[in-house]
HTML snippet that shows the backbone in 3Dmol.js (N, CA, C, O; Angstrom):
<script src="https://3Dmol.org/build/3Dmol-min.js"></script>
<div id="view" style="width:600px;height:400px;position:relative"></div>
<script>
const pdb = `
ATOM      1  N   UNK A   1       0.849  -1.171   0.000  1.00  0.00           N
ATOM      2  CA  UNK A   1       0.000   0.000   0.000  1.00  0.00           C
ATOM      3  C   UNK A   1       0.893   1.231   0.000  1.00  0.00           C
ATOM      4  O   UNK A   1       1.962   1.281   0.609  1.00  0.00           O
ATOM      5  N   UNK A   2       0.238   2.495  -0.927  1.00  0.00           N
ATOM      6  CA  UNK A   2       1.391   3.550  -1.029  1.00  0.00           C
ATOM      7  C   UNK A   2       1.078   4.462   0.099  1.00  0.00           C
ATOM      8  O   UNK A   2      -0.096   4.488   0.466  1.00  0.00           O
ATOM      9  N   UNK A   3       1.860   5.141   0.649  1.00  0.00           N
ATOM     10  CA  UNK A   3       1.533   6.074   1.496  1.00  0.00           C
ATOM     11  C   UNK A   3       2.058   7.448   1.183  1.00  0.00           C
ATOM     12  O   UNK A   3       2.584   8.060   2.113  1.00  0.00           O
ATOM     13  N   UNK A   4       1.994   7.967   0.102  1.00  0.00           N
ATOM     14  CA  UNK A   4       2.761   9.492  -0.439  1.00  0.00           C
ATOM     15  C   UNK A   4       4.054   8.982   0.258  1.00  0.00           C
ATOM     16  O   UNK A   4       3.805   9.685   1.237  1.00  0.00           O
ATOM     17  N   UNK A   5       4.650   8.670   0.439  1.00  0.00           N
ATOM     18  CA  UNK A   5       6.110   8.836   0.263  1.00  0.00           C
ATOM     19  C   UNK A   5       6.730   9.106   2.239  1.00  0.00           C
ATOM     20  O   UNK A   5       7.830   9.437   2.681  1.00  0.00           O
ATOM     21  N   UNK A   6       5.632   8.826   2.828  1.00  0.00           N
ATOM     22  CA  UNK A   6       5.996   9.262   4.332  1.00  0.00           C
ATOM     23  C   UNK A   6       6.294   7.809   5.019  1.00  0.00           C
ATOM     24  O   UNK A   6       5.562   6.822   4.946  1.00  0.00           O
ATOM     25  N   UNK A   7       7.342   7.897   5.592  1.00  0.00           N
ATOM     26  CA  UNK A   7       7.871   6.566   6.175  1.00  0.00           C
ATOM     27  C   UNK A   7       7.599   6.937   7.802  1.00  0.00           C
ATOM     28  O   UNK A   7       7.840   8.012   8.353  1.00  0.00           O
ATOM     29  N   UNK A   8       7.055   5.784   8.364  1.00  0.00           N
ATOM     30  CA  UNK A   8       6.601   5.365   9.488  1.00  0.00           C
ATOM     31  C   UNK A   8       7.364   4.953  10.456  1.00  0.00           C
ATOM     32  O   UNK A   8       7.520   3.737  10.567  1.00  0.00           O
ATOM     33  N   UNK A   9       8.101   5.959  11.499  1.00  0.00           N
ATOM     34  CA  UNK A   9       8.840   5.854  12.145  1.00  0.00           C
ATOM     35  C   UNK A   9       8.868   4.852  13.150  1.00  0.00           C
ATOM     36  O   UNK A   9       9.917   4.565  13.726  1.00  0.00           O
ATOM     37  N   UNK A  10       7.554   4.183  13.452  1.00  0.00           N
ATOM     38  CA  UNK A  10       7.405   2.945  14.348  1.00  0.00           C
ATOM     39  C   UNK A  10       7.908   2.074  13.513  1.00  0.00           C
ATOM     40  O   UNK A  10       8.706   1.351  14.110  1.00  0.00           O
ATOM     41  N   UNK A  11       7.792   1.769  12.234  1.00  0.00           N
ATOM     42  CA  UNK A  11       8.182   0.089  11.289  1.00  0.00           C
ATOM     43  C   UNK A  11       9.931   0.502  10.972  1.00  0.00           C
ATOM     44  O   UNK A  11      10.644  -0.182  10.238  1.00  0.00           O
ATOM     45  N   UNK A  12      10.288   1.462  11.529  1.00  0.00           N
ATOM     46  CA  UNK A  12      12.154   1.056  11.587  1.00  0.00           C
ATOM     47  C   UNK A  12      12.713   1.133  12.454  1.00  0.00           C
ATOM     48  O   UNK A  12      13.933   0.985  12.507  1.00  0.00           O
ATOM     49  N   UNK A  13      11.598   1.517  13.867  1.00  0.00           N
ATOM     50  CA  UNK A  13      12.199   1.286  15.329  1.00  0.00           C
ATOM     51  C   UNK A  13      12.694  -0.083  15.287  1.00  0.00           C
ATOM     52  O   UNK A  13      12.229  -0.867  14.460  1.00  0.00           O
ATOM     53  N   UNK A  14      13.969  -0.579  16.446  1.00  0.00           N
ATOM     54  CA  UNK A  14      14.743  -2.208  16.134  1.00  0.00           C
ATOM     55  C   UNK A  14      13.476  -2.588  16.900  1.00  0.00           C
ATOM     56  O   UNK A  14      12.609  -1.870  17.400  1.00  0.00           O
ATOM     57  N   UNK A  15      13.647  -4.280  16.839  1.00  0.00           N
ATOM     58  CA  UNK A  15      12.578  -4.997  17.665  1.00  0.00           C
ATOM     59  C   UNK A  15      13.435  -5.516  18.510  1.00  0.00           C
ATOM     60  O   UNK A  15      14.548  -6.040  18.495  1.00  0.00           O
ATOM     61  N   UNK A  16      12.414  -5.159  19.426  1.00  0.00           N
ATOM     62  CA  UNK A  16      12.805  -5.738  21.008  1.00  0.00           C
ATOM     63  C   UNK A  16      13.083  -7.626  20.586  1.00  0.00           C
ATOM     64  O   UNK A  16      12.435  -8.345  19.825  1.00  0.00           O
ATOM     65  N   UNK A  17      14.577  -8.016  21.640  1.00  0.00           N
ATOM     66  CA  UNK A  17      14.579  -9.595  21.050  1.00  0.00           C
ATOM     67  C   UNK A  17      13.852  -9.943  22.008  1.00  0.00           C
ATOM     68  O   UNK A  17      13.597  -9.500  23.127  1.00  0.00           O
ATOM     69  N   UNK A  18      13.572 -10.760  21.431  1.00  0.00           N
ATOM     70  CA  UNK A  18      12.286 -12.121  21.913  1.00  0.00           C
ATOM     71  C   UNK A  18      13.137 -13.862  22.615  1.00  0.00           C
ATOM     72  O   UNK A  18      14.014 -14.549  22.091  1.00  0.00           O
ATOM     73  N   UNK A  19      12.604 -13.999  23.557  1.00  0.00           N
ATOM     74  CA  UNK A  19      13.118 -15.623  23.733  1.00  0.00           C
ATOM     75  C   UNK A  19      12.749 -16.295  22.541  1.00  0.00           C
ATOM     76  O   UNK A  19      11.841 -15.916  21.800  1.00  0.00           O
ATOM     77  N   UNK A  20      13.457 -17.293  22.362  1.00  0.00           N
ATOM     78  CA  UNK A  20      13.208 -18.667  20.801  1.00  0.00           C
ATOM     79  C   UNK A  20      12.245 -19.025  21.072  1.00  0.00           C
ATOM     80  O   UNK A  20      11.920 -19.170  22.250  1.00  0.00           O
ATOM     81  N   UNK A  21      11.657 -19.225  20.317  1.00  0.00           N
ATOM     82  CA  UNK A  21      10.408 -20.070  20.456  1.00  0.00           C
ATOM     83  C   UNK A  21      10.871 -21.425  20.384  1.00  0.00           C
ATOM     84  O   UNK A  21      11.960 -21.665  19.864  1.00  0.00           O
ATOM     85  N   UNK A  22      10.034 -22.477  20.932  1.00  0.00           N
ATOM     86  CA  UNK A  22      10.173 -23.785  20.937  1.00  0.00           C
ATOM     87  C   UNK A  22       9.657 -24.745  19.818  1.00  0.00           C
ATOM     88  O   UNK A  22       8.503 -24.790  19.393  1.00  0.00           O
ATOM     89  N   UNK A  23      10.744 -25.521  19.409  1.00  0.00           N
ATOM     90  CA  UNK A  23      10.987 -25.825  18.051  1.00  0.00           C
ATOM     91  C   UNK A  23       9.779 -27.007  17.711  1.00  0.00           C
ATOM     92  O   UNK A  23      10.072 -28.164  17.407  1.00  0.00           O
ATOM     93  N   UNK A  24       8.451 -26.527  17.814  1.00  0.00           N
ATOM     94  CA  UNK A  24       7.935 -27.347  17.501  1.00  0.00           C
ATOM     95  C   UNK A  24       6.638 -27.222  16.134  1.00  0.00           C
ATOM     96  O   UNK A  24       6.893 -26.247  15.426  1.00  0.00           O
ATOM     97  N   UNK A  25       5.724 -27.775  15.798  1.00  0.00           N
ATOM     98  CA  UNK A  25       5.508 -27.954  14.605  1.00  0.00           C
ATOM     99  C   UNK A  25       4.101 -26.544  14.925  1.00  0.00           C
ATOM    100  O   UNK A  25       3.418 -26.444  15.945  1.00  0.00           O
ATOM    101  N   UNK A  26       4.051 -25.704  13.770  1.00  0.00           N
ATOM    102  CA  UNK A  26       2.908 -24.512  13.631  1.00  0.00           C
ATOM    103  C   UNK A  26       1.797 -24.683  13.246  1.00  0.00           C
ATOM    104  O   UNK A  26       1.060 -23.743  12.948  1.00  0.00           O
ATOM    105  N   UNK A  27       1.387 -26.155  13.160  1.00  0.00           N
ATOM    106  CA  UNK A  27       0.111 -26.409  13.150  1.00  0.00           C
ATOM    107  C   UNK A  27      -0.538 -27.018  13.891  1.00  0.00           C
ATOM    108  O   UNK A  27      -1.752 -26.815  13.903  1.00  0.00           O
ATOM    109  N   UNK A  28       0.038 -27.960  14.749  1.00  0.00           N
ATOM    110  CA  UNK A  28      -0.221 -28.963  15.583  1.00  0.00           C
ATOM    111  C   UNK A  28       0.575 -28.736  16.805  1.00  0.00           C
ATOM    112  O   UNK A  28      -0.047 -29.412  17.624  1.00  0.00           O
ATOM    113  N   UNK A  29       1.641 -28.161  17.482  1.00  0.00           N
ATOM    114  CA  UNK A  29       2.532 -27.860  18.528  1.00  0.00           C
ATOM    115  C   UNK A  29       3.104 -28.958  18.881  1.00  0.00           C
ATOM    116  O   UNK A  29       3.655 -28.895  19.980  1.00  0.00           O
ATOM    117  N   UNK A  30       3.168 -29.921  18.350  1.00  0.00           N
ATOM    118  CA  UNK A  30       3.717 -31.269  18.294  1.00  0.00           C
ATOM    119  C   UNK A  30       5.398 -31.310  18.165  1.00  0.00           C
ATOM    120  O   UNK A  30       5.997 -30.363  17.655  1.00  0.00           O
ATOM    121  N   UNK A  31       5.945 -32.239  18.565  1.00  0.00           N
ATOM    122  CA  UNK A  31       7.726 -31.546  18.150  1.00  0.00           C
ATOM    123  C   UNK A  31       7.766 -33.704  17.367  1.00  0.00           C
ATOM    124  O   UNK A  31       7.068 -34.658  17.714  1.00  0.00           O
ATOM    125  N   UNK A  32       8.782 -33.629  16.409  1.00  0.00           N
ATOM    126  CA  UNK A  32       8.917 -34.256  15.908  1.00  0.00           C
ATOM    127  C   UNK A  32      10.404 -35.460  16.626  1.00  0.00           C
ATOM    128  O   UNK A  32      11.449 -35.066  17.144  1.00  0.00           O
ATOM    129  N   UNK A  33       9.934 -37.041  16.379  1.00  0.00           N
ATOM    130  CA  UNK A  33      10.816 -37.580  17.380  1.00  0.00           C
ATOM    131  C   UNK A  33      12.030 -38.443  16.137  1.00  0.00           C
ATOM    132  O   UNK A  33      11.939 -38.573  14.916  1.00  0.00           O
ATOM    133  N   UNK A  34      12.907 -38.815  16.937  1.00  0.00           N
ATOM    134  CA  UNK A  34      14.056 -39.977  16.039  1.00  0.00           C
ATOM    135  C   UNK A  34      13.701 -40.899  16.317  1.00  0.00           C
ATOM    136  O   UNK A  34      13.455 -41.067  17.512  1.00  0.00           O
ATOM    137  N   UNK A  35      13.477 -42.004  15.362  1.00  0.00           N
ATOM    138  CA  UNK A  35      12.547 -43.545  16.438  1.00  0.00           C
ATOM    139  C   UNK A  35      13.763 -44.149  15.389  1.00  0.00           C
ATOM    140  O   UNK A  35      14.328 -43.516  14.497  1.00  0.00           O
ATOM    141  N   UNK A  36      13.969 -45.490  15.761  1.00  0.00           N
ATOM    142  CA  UNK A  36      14.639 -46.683  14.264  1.00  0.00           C
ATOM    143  C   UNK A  36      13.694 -47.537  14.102  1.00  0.00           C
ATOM    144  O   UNK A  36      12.959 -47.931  15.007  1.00  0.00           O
ATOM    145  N   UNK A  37      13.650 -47.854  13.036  1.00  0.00           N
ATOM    146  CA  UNK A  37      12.736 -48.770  11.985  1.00  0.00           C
ATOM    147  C   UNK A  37      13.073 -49.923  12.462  1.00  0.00           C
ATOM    148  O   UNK A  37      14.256 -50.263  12.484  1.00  0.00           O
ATOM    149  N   UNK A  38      11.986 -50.789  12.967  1.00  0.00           N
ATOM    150  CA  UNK A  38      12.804 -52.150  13.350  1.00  0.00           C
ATOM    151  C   UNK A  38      11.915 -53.566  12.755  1.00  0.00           C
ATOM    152  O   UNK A  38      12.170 -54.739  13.031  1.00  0.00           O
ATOM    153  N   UNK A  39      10.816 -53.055  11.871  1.00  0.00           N
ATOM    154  CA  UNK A  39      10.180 -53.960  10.974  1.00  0.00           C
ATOM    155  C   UNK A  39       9.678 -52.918   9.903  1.00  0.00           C
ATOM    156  O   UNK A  39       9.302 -51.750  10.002  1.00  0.00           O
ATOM    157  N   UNK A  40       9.803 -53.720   8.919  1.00  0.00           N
ATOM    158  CA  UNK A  40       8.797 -53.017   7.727  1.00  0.00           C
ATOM    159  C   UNK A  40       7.976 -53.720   6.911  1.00  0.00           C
ATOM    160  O   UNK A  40       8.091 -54.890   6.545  1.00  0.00           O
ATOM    161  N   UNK A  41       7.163 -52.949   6.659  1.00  0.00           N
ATOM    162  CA  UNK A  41       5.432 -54.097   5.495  1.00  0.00           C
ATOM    163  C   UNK A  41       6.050 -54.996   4.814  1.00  0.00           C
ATOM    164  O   UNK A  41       6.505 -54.528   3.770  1.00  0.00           O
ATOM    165  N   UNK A  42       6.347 -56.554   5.030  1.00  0.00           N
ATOM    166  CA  UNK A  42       6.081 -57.222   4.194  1.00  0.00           C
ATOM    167  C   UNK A  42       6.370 -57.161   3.013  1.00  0.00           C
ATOM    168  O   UNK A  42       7.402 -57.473   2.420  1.00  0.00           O
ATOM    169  N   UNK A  43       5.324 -56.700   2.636  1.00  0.00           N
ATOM    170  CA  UNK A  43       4.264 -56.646   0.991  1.00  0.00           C
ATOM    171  C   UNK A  43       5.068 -55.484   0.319  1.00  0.00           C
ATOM    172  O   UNK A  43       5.470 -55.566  -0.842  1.00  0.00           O
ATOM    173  N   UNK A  44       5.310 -54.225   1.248  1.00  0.00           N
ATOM    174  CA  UNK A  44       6.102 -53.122   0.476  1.00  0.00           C
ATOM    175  C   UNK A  44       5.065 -52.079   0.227  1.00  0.00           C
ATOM    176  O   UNK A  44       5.226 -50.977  -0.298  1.00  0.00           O
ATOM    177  N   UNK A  45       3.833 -52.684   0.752  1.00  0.00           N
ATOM    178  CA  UNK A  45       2.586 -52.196  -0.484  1.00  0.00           C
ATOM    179  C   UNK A  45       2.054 -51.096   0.278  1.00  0.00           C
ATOM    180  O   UNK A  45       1.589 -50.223  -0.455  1.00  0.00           O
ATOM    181  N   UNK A  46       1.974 -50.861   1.462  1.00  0.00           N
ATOM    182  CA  UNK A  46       1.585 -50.062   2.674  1.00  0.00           C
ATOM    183  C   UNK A  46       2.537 -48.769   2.630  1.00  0.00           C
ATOM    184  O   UNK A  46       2.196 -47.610   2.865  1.00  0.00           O
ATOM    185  N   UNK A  47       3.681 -49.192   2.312  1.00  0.00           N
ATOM    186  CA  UNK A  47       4.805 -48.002   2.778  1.00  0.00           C
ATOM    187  C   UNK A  47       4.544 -47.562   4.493  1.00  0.00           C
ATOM    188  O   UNK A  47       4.605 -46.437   4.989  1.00  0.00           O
ATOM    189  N   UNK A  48       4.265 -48.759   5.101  1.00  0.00           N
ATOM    190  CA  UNK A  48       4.179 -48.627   6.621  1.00  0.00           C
ATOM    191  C   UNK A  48       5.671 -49.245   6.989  1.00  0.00           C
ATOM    192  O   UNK A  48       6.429 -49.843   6.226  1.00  0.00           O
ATOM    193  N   UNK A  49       5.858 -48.932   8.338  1.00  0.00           N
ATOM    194  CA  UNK A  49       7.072 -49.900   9.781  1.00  0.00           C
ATOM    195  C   UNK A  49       6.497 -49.328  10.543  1.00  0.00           C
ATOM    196  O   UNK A  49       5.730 -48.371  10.651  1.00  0.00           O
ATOM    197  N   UNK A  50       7.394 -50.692  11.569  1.00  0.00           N
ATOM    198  CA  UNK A  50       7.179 -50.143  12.839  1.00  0.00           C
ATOM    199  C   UNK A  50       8.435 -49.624  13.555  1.00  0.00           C
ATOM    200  O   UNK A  50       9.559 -49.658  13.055  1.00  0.00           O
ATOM    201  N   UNK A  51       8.223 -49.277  14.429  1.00  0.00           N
ATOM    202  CA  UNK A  51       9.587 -47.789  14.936  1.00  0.00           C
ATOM    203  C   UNK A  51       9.631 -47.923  16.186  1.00  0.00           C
ATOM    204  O   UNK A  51       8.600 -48.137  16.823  1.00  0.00           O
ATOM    205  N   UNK A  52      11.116 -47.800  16.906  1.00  0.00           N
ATOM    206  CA  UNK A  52      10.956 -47.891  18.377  1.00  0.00           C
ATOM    207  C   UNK A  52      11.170 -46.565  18.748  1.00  0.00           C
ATOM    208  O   UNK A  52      11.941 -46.033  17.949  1.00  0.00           O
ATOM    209  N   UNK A  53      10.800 -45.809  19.641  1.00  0.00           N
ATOM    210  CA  UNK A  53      11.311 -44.581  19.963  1.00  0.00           C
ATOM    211  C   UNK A  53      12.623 -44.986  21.211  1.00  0.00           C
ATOM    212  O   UNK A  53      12.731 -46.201  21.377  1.00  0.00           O
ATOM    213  N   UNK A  54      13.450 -44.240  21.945  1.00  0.00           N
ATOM    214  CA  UNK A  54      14.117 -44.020  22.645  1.00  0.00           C
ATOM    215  C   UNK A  54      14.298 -44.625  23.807  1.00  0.00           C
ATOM    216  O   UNK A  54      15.229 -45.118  24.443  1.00  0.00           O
ATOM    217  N   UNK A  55      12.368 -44.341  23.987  1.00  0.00           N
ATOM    218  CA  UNK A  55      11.907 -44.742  25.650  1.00  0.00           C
ATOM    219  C   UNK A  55      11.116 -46.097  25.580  1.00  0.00           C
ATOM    220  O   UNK A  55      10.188 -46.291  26.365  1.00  0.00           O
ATOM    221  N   UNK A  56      11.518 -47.147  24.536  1.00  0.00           N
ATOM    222  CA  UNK A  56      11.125 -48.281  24.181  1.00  0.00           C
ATOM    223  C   UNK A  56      10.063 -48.228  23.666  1.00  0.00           C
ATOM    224  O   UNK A  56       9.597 -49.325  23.359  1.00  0.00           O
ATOM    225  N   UNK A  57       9.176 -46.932  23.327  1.00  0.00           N
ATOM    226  CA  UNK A  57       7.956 -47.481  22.511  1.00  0.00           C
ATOM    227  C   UNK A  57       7.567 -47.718  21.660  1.00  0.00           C
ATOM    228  O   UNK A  57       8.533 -47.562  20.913  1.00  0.00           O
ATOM    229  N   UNK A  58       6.556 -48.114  20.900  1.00  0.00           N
ATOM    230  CA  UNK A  58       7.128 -48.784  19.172  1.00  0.00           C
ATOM    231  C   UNK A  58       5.740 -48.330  18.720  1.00  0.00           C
ATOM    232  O   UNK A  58       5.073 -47.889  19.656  1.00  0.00           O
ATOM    233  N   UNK A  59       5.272 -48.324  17.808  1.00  0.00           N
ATOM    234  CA  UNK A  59       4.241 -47.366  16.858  1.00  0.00           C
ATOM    235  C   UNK A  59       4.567 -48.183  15.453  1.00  0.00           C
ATOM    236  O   UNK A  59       5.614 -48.710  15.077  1.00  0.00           O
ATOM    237  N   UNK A  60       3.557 -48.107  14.965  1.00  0.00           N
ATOM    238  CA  UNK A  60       3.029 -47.819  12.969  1.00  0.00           C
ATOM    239  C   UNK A  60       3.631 -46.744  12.653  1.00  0.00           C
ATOM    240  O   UNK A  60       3.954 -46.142  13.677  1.00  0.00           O
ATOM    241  N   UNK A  61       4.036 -46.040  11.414  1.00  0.00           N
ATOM    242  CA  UNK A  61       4.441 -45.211  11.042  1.00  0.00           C
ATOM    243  C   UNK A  61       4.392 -45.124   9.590  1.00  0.00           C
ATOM    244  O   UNK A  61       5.046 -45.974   8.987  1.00  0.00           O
ATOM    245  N   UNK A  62       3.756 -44.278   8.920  1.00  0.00           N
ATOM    246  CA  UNK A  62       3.846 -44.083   7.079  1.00  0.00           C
ATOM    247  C   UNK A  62       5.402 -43.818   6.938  1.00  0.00           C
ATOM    248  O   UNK A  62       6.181 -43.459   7.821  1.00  0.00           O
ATOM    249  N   UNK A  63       5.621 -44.046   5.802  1.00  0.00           N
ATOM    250  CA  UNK A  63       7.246 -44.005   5.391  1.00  0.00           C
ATOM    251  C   UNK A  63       7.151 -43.941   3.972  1.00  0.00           C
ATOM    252  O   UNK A  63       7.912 -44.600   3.263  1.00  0.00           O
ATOM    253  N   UNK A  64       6.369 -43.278   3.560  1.00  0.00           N
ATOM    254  CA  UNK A  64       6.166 -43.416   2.287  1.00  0.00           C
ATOM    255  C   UNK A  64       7.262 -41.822   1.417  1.00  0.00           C
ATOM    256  O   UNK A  64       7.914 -41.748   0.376  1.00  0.00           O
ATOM    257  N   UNK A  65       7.002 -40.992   2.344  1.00  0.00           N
ATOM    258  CA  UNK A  65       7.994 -39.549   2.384  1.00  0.00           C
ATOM    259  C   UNK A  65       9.390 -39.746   2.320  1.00  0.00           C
ATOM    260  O   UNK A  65      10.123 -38.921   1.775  1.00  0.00           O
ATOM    261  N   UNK A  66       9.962 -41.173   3.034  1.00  0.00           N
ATOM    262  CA  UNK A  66      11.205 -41.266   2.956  1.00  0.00           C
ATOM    263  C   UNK A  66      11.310 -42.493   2.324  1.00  0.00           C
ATOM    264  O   UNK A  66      10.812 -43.511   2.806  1.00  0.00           O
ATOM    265  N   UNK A  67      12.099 -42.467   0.974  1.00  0.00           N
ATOM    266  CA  UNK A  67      12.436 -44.150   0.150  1.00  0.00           C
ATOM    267  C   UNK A  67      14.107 -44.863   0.850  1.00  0.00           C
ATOM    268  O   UNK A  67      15.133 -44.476   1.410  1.00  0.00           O
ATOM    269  N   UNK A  68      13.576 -45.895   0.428  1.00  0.00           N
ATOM    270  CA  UNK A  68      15.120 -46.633   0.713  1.00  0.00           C
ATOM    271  C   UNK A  68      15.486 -47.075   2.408  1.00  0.00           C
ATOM    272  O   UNK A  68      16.611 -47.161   2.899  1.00  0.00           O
ATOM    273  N   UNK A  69      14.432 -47.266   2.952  1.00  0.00           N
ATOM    274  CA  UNK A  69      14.129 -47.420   4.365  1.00  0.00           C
ATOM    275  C   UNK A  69      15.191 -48.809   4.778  1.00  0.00           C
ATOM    276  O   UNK A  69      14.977 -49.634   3.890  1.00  0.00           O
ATOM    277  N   UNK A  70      15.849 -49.169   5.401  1.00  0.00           N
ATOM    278  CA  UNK A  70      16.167 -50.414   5.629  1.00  0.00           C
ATOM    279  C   UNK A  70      15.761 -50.846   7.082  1.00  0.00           C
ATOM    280  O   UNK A  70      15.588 -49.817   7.735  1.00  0.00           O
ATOM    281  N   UNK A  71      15.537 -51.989   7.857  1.00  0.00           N
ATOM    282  CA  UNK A  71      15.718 -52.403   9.374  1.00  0.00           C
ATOM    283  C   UNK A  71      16.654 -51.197   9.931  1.00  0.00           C
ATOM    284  O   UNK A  71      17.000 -50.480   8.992  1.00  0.00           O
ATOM    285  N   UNK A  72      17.146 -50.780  11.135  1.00  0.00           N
ATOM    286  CA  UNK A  72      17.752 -50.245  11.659  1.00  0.00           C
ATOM    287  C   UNK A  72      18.250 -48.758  11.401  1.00  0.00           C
ATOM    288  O   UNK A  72      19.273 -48.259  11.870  1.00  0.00           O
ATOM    289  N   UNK A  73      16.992 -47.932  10.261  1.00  0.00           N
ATOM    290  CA  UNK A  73      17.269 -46.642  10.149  1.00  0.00           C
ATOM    291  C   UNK A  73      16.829 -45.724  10.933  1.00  0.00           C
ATOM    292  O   UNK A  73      15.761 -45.886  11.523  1.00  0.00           O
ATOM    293  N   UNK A  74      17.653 -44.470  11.098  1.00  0.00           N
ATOM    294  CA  UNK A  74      17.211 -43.893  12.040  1.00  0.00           C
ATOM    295  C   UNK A  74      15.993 -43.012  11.638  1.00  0.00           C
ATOM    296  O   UNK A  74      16.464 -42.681  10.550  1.00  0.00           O
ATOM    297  N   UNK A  75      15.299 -42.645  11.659  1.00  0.00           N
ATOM    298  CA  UNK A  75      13.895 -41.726  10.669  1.00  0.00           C
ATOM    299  C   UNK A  75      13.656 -40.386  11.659  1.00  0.00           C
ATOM    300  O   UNK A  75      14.230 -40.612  12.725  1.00  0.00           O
ATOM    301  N   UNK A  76      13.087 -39.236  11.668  1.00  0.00           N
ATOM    302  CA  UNK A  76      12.653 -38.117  11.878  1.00  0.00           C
ATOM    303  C   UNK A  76      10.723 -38.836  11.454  1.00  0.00           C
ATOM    304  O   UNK A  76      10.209 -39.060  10.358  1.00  0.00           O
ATOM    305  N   UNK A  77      10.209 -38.982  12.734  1.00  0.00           N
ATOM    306  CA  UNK A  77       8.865 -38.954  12.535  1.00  0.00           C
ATOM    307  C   UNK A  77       8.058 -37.918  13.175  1.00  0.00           C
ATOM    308  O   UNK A  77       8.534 -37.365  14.167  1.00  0.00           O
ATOM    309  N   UNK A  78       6.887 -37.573  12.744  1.00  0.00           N
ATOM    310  CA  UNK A  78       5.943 -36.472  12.844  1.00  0.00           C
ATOM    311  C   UNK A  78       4.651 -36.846  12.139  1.00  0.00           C
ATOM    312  O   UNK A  78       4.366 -37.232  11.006  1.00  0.00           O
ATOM    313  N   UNK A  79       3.941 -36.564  13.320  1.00  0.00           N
ATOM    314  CA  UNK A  79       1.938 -37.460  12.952  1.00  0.00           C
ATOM    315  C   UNK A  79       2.200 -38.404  12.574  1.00  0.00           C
ATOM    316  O   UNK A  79       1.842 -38.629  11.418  1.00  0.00           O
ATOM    317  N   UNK A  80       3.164 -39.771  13.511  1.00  0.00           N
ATOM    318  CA  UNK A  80       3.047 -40.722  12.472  1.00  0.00           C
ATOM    319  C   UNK A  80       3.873 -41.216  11.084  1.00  0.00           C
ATOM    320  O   UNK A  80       3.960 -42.287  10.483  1.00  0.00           O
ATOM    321  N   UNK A  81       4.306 -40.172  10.941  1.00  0.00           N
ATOM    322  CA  UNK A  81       4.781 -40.101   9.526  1.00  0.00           C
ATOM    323  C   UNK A  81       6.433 -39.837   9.634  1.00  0.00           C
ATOM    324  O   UNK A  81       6.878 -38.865  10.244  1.00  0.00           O
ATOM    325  N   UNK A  82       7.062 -40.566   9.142  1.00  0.00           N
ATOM    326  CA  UNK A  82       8.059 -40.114   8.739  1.00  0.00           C
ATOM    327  C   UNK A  82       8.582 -39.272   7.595  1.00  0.00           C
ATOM    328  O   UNK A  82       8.388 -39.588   6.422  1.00  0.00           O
ATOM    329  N   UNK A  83       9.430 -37.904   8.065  1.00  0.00           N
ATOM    330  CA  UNK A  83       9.805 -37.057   7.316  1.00  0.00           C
ATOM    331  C   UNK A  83      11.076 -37.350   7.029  1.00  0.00           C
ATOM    332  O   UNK A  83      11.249 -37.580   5.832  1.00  0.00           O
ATOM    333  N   UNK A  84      12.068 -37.426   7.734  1.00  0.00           N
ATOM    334  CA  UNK A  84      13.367 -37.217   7.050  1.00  0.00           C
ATOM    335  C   UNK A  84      14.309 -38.345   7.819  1.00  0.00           C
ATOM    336  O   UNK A  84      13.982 -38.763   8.929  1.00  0.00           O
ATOM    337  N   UNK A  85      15.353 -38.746   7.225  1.00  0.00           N
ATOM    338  CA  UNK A  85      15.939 -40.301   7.695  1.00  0.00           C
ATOM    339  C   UNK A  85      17.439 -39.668   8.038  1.00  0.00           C
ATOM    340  O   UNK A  85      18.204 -39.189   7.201  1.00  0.00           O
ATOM    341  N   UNK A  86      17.660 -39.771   9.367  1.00  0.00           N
ATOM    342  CA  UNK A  86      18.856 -39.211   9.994  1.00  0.00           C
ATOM    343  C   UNK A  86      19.939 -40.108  10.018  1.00  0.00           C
ATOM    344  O   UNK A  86      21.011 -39.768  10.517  1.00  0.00           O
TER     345      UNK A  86
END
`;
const viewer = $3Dmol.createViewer("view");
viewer.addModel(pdb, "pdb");
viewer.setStyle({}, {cartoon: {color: "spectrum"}});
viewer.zoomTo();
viewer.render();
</script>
C-alpha cells in the first residue's frame, strides 16, 4: 500500500529480542521424534514400519515420504509419519 512517500517511524524502530520459540511444529505444537525402523510391510505395499522410539515405545508409522528405508534406520517422525531419515 502507497503512502505518499511518508515513512513510518514505528516500522524502523529495532525490535525488542524475543526468547526462541520452541521448536515445535505450527500447526499442531507437536515436536517431531528420532525412532529406528525395526520392521517393515512385508508386501512393500503399505509403505508402513514399525519404529521404536528411545523410551522403548514402538508405533506404525507411514514411510512413504522417505524411500530406501532399511531395518535399523534412524527416521525423523511427525503425525506418524516419517519425514526425514537421519
Amino acid at each position: 500500500m502507497h503512502n505518499g512517500g511518508v515513512v513510518n517511524k514505528d516500522f524502523l524502530a529495532p525490535i525488542e529480542p524475543r526468547m526462541p520459540e520452541p521448536e515445535v511444529c505450527i500447526t499442531c505444537g507437536d515436536v517431531a521424534v528420532a525412532v529406528t525402523v525395526v520392521a517393515l510391510d512385508p508386501d512393500g505395499v503399505a509403505a508402513m514400519a514399525r519404529v521404536r522410539a528411545e523410551d522403548g515405545g514402538e508405533e506404525t508409522i507411514d514411510v512413504s515420504l522417505v524411500s530406501g528405508l532399511a531395518v535399523g534406520d534412524t527416521v525423523l517422525a511427525h503425525a506418524r509419519t516419517a519425514i526425514a531419515r537421519l
